[in-house]
C-alpha positions in Angstrom: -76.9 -19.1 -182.6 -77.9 -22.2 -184.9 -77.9 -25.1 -183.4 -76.3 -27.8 -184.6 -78.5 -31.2 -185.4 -77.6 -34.4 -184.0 -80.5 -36.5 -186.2 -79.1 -40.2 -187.1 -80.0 -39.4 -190.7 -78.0 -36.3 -191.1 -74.7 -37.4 -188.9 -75.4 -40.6 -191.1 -75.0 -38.8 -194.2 -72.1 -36.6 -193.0 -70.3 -39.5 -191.9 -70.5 -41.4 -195.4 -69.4 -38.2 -197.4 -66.8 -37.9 -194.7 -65.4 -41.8 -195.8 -66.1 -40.9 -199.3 -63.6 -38.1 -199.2 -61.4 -40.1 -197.4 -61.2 -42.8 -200.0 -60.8 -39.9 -202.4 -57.8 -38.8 -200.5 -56.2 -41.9 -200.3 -56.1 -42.7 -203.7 -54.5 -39.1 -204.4 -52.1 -40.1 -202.0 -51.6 -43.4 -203.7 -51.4 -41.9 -207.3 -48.7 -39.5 -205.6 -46.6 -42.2 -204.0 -46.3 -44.0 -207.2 -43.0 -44.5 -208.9 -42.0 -41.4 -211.3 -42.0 -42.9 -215.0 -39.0 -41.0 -215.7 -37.1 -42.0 -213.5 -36.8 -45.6 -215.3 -35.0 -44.1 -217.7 -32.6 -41.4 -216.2 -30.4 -43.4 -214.0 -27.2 -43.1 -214.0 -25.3 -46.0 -212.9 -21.7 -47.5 -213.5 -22.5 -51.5 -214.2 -25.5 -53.2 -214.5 -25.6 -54.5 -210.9 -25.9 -50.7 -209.7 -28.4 -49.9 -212.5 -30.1 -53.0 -211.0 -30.4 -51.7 -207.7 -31.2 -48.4 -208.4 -34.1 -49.5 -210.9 -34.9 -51.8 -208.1 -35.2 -48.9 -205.1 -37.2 -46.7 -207.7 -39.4 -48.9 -208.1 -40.6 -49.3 -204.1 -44.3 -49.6 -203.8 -44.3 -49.2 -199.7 -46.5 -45.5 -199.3 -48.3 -46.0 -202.5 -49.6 -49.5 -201.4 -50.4 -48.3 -197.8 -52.5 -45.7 -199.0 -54.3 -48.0 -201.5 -54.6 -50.2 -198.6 -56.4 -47.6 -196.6 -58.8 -46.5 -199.7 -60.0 -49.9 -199.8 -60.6 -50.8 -195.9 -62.6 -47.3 -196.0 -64.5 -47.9 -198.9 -65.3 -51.8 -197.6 -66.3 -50.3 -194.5 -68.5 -47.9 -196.9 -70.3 -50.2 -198.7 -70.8 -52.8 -195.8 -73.1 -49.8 -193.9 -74.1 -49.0 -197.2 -73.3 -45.4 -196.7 -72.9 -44.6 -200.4 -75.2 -43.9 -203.0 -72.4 -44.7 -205.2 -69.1 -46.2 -205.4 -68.4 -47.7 -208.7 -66.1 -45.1 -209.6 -64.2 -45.6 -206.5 -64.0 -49.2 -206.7 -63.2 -49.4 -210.3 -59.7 -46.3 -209.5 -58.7 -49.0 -206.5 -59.0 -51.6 -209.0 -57.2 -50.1 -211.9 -54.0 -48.6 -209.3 -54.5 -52.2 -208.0 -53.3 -53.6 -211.2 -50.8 -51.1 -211.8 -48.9 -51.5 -208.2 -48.6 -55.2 -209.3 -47.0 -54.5 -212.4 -44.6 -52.3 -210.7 -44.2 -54.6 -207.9 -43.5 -57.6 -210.3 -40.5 -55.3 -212.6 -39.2 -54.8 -208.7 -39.0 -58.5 -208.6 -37.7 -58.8 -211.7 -34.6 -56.4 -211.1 -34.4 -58.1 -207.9 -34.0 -61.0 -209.7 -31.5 -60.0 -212.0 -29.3 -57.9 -209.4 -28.9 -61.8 -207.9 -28.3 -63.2 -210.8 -26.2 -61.1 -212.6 -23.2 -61.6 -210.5 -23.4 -65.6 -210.3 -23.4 -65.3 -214.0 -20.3 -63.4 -214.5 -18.4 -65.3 -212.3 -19.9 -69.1 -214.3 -18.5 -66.9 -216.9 -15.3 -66.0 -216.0 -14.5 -69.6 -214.7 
């Protein structure tokens, strides 16, 4: 029977490529959670305001942000015991889907927006 080894240096190393795949994992799950592209532009709505609030609920960030948000605490737990060799390529993918989520999150806003305004305009309209 081997037995297994229990040396600081080893679990050490087997913990970090442990946190590494789960960074790696959470941005897959991020990527996943993101908005399909086509679904901007198949919906099929009767006015604007329901287009507006459909657009607005396929834009929801909630999963793909919690995942990004646990990629991140794993990987700033990573580099503070500095238990990777490298993790440029893992900071720079947070970064990027980073950016992205806030472009989605702001075109949420921005229906959001509209799907208030809309309404208050037809009726200044219409009076």
């Amino acid at each position: 029977m081997a037995q297994t080894t229990l040396d600081d240096e080893d679990l050490f190393s087997e913990a970090a490529s442990e946190m590494r795949e789960d960074v790696e994992s959470s941005l897959t799950q991020t990527r996943e959670a993101l908005p399909d592209p086509e679904a901007f532009f198949d919906i099929d709505a009767e006015n604007t305001l329901a287009l507006l609030n459909r657009l607005s609920s396929r834009l929801e960030t909630g999963a793909a942000a919690d995942n990004l948000r646990d990629a991140k605490k794993t990987l700033v737990i990573g580099e503070k015991a500095d238990a990777f060799d490298d993790a440029d390529d893992l900071a720079d993918e947070i970064e990027r889907l980073e950016e992205l989520l806030g472009d989605v999150e702001t075109a949420q806003q921005q229906a959001d927006n509209l799907s208030s305004t809309v309404p208050q305009l037809k009726t200044a309209l219409e009076e």
